[in-house]
N, C-alpha and C positions, 0 to 999 in steps of 0.2 A: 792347551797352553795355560789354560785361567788356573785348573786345579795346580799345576805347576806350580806358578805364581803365590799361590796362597802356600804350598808349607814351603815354598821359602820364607815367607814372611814368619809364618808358626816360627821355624829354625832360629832367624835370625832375634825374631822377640824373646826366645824364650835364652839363646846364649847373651844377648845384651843387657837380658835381667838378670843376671848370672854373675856377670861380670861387674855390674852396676853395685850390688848388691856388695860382691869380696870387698871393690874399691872404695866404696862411701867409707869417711872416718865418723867416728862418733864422739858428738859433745849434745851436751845434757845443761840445762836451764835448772832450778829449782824453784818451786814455786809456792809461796807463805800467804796464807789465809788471814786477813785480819778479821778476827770474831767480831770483835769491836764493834765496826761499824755492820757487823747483820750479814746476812747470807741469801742464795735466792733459793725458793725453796725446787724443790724438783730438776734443782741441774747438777749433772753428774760431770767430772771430768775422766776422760780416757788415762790421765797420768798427770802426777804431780813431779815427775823430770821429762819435761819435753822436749825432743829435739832440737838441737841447734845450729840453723843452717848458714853460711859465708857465701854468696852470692854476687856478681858483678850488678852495681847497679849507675846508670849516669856515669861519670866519670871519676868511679869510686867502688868501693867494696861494703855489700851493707848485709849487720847480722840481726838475722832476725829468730824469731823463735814459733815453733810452730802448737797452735795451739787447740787440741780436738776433745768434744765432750757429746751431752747428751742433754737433751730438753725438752720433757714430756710433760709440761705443762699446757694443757689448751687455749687455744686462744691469744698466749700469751707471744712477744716477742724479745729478743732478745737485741740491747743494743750498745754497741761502741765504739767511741771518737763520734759522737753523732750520727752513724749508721748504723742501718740495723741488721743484724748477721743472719746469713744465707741457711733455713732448717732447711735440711731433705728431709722431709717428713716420710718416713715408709712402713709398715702396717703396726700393728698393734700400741698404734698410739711414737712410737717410735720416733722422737728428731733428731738426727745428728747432725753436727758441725764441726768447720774449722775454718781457722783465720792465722796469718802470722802478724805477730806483734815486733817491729823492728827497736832493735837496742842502740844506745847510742853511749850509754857507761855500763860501766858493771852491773847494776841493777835499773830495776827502773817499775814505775807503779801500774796497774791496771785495773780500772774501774768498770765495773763490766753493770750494767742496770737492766733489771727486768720490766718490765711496762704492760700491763694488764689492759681487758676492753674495755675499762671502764677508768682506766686512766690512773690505775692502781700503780706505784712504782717502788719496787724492791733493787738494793745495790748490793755489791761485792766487792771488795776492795783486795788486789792480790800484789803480791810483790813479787816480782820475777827477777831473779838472782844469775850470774850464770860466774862460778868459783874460778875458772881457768879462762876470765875475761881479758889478762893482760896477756895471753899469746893470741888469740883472736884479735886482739885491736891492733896490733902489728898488722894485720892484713886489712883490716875493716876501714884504719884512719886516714893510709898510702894510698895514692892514686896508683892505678894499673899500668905502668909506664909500657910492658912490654907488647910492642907494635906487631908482631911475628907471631902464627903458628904452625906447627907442624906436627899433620896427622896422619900417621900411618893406622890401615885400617884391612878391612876382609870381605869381601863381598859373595853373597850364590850368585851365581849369573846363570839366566835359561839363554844357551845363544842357539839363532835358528840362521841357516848358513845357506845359499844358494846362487850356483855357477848354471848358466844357460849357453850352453856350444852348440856349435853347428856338426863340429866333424866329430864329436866323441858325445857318450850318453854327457844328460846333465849329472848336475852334484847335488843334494839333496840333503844336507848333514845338520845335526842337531843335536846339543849340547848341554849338561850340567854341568859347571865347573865352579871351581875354589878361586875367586882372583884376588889380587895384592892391590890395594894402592896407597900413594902417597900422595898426599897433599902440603903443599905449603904456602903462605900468602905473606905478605908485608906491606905493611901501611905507610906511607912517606906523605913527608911535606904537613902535617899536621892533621894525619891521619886522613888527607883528600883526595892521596894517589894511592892505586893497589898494584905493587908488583908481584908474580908468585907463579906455580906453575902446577904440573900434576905430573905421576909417572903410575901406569896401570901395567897389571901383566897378568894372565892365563895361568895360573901356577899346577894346578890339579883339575884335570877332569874328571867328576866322578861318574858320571854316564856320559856315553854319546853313542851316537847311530849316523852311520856306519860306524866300525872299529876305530878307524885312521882317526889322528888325535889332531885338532887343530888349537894353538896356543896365538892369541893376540899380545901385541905390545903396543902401547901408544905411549906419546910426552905430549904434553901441553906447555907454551910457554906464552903468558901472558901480562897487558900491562894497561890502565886505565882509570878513571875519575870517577869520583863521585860526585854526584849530582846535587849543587849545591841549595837549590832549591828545596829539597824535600827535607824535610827536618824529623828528628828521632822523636819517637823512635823507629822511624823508617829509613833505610837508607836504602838506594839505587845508585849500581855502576853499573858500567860502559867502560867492557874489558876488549882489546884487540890483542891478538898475539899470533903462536905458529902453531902447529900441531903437525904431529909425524904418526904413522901408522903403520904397521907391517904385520905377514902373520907369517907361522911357521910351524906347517905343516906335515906329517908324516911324509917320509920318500916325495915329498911337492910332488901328490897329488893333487893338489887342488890348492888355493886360496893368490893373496896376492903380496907383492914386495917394495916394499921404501915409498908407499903415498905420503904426498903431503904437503900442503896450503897454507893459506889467512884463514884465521877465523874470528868469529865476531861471538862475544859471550856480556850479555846482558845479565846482573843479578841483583833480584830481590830481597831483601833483610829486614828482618823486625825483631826488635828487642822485645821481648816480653816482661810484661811487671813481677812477674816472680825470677826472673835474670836467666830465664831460658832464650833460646832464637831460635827463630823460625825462617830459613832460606830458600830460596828458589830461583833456577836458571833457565836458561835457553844459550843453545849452542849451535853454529852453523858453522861450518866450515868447506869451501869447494876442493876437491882433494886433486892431484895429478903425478904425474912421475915428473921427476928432476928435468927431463928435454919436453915438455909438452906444458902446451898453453892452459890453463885453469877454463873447466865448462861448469859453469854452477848444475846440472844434470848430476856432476858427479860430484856427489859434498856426504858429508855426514851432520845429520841433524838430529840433536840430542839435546832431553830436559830432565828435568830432578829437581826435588825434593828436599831437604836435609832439615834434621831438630839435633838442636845441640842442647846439653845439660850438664853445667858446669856440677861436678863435685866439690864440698865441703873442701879438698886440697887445691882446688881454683884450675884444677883439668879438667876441660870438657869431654865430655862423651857424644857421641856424635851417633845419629840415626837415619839411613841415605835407603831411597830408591832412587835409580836411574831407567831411562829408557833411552836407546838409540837407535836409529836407522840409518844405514849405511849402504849407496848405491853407487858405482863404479860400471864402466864399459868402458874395455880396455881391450885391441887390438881383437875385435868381434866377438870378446864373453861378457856374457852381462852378468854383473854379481852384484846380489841383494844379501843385505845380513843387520837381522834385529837382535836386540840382545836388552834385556831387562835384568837389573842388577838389585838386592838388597844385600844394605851391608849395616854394620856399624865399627866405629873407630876411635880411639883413644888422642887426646890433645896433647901436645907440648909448650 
């Protein structure tokens, strides 16, 4: 199962670079040297138009500029705003770096100083420009008003599938497939309540063993708080809702029809300083048919992962593993069924 596991990940990373790549827009900084005031000696810059990135930050949109060079002076450091910037130093005398510098007008200054062991100290004075700063600050000056997203997305999923009877062999099936889902969430009340839900589906098998093809459907609908205590950039909520589950099987040989309970889904969030997020859940849910009492024995327990990366056009890109285990006994078959998903997904 692990080799599995791994090129799906290979797959998934190398089509989400892909994708990343076509959709990133491009804007460009300029950046003016003043002789003037002297220069450091031995530091190279990778470009004098650097990239320019729009990023959610706080409760606001902030552009910054990204800025990478080289510093193969020994001994020596490099520092700015009063810190001193991170060399990866790697062989043959080699330092490179990078830092972003955030913009707040159209241009704006950077003084960059070199600082020697012996207390020696060289400066550089640069002016970072960026020409097409009044369509960026339409986005940069606005707060983010919209409380909603919705991310449709694709996942590999390895599902490994097992029915244990008395009166007929067991079932023993196992699975590659293509699956769909969709996500949506909405924030209410001043961003403290999350309403929102999910819809997944089996769309393509590309291997399975045996032949017979088994296709999952689930909904999720869910609704809950966040916890007012914990402050950003951490956030944690406390989601309740329903969940339904069914599969649909070749000639129903095998799997099962219309489960489905409460469930309880706990989630983790962290805003990152560079306007990335870093998520994680837990999901339990005890499943049953419509005439039968709920036994927590039979639930679905399921956790994941997720990094979001907003692009330059303020749509996130989304980067998901899942893992679920799913156990049922229902009228004397006992059915087990894991299922490990990587995907990635586009934001609205």
């Amino acid at each position: 199962m692990l080799p599995i596991i791994k090129r799906l990940v290979f797959v998934v990373v190398f089509v989400s670079t892909f994708i990343q790549t076509g959709l990133a827009a491009s804007y460009q900084a300029k950046m003016t040297f003043d002789k003037s005031k002297g220069n450091i000696s031995e530091l190279k810059w990778k470009t004098e138009t650097p990239p320019v990135k729009i990023e959610p930050f706080t409760d606001r949109f902030r552009v910054s500029v990204s800025l990478e060079g080289q510093y193969t002076r020994k001994d020596w450091n490099l520092v700015w705003n009063n810190k001193k910037i991170l060399l990866n130093r790697g062989g043959s005398g080699q330092s490179s770096f990078r830092f972003d510098v955030s913009l707040t007008n159209k241009s704006g200054v950077l003084v960059l100083t070199a600082v020697g062991p012996l207390g020696e100290v060289e400066k550089e004075k640069i002016l970072i420009s960026i020409e097409n700063w009044e369509v960026l600050r339409q986005g940069s000056s606005e707060k983010p008003t919209q409380r909603y997203s919705f991310t449709p997305g694709l996942s590999l999923s390895y599902i490994s599938y097992q029915e244990v009877r008395t009166d007929v062999p067991s079932i023993d099936y196992s699975a590659i497939s293509l699956t769909a889902k969709i996500n949506y969430l909405h924030s209410l009340f001043s961003q403290r309540w999350d309403i929102g839900g999910s819809v997944f589906f089996t769309l393509l098998p590309i291997s399975q063993t045996p032949k017979t093809t088994e296709r999952f459907l689930g909904v999720n609908l869910r609704v809950g708080c966040v916890l007012p205590k914990i402050e950003e950039p951490w956030r944690f909520s406390i989601l309740v809702g329903w969940y339904y589950v069914t599969t649909f099987v070749t000639s129903n040989a095998f799997g099962f029809k219309n489960m489905m309970g409460p469930q309880l889904f706990p989630t983790l969030r962290k805003q990152l300083k560079n306007g990335d997020m870093a998520l994680g859940y837990i999901k339990f849910s005890p499943v049953s048919t419509q005439l039968s009492l709920l036994n927590l024995a039979n639930h679905e327990l399921a956790v994941g992962v997720s990094y979001l990366h907003p692009l330059q056009n303020l749509h996130p890109l989304s980067f998901s593993m899942d893992l679920s285990n799913f156990k049922l006994e229902i009228l004397g078959v006992k059915i087990s069924s894991t299922t490990v998903s990587v995907g990635a997904g586009y934001g609205f």
